[in-house]
Each structure stands twice: as structure tokens, then as C-alpha cells.
C-alpha positions as CSV (number, residue, x, y, z in Angstrom):
1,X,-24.5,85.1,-79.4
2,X,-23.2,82.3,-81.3
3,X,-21.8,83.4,-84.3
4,X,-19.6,86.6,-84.9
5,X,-20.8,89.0,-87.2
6,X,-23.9,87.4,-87.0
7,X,-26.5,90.5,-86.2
8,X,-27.9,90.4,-82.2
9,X,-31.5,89.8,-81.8
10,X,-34.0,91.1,-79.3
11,X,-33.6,88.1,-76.7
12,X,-29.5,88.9,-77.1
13,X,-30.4,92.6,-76.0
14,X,-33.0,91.5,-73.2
15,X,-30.4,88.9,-72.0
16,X,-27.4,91.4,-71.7
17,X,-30.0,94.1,-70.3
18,X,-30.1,91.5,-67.3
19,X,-26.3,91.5,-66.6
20,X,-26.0,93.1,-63.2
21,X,-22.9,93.0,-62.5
22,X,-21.1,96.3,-61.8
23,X,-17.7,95.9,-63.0
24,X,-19.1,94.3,-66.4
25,X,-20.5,96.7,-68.9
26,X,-22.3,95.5,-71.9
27,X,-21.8,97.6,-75.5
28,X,-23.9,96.7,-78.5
29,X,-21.3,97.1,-81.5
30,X,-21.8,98.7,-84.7
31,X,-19.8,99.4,-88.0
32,X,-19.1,102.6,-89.5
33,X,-17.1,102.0,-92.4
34,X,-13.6,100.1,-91.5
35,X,-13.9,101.2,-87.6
36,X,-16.3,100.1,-84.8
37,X,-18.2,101.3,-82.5
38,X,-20.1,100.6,-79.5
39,X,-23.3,102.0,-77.4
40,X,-24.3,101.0,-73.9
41,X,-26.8,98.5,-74.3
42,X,-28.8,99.9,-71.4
43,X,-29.4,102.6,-73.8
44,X,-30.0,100.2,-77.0
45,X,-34.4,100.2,-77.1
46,X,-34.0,98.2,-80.7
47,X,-32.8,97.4,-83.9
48,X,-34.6,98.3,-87.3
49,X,-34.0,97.9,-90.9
50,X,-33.3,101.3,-92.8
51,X,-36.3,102.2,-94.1
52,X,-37.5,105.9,-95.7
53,X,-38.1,108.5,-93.3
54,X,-40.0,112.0,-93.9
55,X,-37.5,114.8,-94.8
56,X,-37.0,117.5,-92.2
57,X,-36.4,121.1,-93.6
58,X,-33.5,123.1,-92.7
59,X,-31.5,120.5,-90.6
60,X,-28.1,119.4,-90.6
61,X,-27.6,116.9,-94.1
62,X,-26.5,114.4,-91.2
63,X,-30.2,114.7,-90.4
64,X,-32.2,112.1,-92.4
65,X,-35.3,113.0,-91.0
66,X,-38.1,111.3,-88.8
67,X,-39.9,108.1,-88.8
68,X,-43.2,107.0,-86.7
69,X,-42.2,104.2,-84.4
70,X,-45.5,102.9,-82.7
71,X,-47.1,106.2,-82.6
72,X,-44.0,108.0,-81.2
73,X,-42.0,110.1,-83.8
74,X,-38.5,109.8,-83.5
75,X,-35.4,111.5,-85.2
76,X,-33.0,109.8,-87.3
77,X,-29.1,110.6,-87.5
78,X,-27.0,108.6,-90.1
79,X,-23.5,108.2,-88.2
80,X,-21.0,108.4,-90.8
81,X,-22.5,111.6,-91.8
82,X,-22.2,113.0,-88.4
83,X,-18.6,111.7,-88.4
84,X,-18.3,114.0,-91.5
85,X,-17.4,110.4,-93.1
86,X,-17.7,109.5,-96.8
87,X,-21.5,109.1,-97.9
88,X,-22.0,105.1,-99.0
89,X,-25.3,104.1,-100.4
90,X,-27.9,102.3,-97.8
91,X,-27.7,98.7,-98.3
92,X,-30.0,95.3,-96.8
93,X,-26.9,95.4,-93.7
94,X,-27.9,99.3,-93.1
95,X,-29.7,99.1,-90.2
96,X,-31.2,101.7,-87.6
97,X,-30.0,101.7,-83.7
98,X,-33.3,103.2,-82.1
99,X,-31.5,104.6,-78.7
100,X,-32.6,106.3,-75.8
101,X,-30.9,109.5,-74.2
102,X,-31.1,111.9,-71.5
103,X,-31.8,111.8,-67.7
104,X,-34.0,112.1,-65.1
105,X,-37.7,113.3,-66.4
106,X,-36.2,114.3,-69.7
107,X,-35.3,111.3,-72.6
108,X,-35.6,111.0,-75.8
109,X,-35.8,108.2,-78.3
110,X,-33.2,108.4,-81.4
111,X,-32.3,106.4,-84.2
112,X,-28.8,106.4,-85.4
113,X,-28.1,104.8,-89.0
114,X,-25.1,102.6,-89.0
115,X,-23.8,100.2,-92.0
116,X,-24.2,96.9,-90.1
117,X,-24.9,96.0,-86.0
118,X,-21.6,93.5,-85.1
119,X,-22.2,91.8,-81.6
120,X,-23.2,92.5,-77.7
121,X,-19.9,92.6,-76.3
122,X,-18.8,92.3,-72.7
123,X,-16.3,94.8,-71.2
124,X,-14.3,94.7,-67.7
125,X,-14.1,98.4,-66.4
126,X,-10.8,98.4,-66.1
127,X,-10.3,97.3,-69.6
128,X,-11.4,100.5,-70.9
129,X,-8.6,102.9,-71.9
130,X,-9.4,107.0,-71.9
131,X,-9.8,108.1,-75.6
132,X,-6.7,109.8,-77.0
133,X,-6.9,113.6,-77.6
134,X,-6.1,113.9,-80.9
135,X,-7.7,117.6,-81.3
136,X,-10.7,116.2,-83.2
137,X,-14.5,116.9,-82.3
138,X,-15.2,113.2,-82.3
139,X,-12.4,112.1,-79.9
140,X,-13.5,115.4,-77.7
141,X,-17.0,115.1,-77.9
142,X,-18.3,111.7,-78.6
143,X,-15.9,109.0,-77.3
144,X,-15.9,108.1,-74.0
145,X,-13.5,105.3,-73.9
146,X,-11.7,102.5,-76.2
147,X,-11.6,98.6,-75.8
148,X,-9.2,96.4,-77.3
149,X,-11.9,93.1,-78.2
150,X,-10.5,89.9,-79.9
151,X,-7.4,92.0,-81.2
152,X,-9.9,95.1,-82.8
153,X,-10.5,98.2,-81.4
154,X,-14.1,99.5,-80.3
155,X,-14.8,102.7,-79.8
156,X,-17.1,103.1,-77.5
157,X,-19.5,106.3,-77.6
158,X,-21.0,108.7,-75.3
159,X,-24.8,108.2,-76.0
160,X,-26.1,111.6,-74.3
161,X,-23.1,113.8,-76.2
162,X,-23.9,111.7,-79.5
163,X,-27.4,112.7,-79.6
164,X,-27.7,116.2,-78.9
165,X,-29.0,117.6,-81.9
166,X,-28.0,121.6,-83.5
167,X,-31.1,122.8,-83.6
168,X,-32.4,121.3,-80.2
169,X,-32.8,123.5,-77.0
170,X,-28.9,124.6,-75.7
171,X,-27.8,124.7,-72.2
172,X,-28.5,128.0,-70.5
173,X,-25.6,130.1,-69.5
């Protein structure tokens, strides 16, 4: 990209897509307030403005409901929410990250609401420091790792523990 803080486009995503180099890992980064985050781009399928989705009864508030993407109806999370985070108003920066999850036969497309998309971002492996255990269900469930990137911190998230939804099927015992 050529500007920071200037939002990635589609040919950004396709071109980091292409990286394949092992010990590299690309992250698309997103805001959340004052802190940042950041999502494997493998798992990135777009970026969409905020628009209104259709209400959902008895889900989670962090829930915003579901939107038709090309004939496909996908779920929409709003981060901050899920964060348990302070509610702000959706803005013109408030954009949608429309990610895929799961493995094998089984994915599913999600979008996650975020306050504004920062940069693609290129990571070393081994610059990636385990996520401190601070007793909190975010640093237990969500994070995978943290990266230190032009002197800020990125969080970077676990996409398949991120996604799972409360009311979606649970694990067998």
C-alpha cells in the first residue's frame, strides 16, 4: 500500500493472498477503538461498507443480524460488542470484514464490524510473541499472538475461535 491509514483495496488483498512464503504471514489490520487488531488475510474474503442488516431474534446484542451477500446470507458480529467494549455510533469509516472460518468441508462466511480497516501488514514468524494471560476471555480465547509493527502493537486474532457463535452447534462431549 502506499499510504498508512489509507484503507486496503481488493488488488492489496489479492496481492498479499499471493505471498507464498512460509515464514511471512500476512494480517489485514483493523481498529477497535484505541487498539488494533489483525486477521489472517488468507481468511479476509472482502471489505464492505456498514450497511443495515435484518435483525435476528433472540441472539447475543453483539449479534447485529444478517445481510444477503450475492445470494448467500451471512451473519454479522460488531467486534467491540463482542469485546464487551463501549458501544460508539456507526460512522462512513465503520466498515464490515466479511471472513471466512472453519475447516475441511465445513466454513462459513462472517462479517465482523470494526470502526475503520488500517493496512495489510507483513509479519516474520518469529516476530510473533504468545499473548499474555491476563485471566481475560479475550486474551484466553481470541488472541493468538501479538506483533510489535512500526512501534504499535497488533493483536492478532484467532479467526475460527472469533467466530464461533452462542447459539451455533457445540462440540460433542
Amino acid at each position: 500500500m502506499s499510504q498508512e491509514n489509507e484503507t486496503p483495496t481488493v488488488e492489496d488483498i489479492a496481492n498479499a493472498k499471493k505471498n507464498t512464503d512460509t515464514t511471512i504471514i500476512q494480517y489485514l489490520s483493523f481498529v477497535l477503538g484505541k487498539e488494533e487488531y489483525g486477521v489472517d488475510i488468507l481468511r479476509v474474503q472482502e471489505i464492505r461498507s456498514w450497511e443495515p442488516v435484518s435483525r435476528v431474534p433472540n441472539v447475543p446484542a453483539y449479534e447485529k443480524g444478517v445481510v444477503n451477500l450475492r445470494g448467500a446470507i451471512v451473519p454479522i458480529i460488531d467486534l467491540r460488542e463482542r469485546f464487551s467494549l463501549s458501544k460508539v455510533e456507526y460512522t462512513p469509516l465503520t466498515v464490515v470484514v466479511v471472513l471466512q472460518t472453519g475447516s475441511g468441508n465445513h466454513t462459513r462466511i462472517m462479517g465482523v464490524v470494526v470502526d475503520s480497516v488500517s493496512d495489510v501488514i507483513s509479519i516474520e514468524r518469529t516476530e510473533i510473541q504468545g499473548a499474555p494471560d491476563f485471566g481475560t476471555k479475550v486474551s484466553n480465547e481470541f488472541i493468538n499472538g501479538l506483533v510489535s509493527v512500526s512501534e504499535r502493537m497488533v493483536m492478532l486474532l484467532d479467526v475460527d475461535k472469533l467466530l464461533i457463535l452462542e447459539n451455533t452447534e457445540q462440540p460433542e462431549n
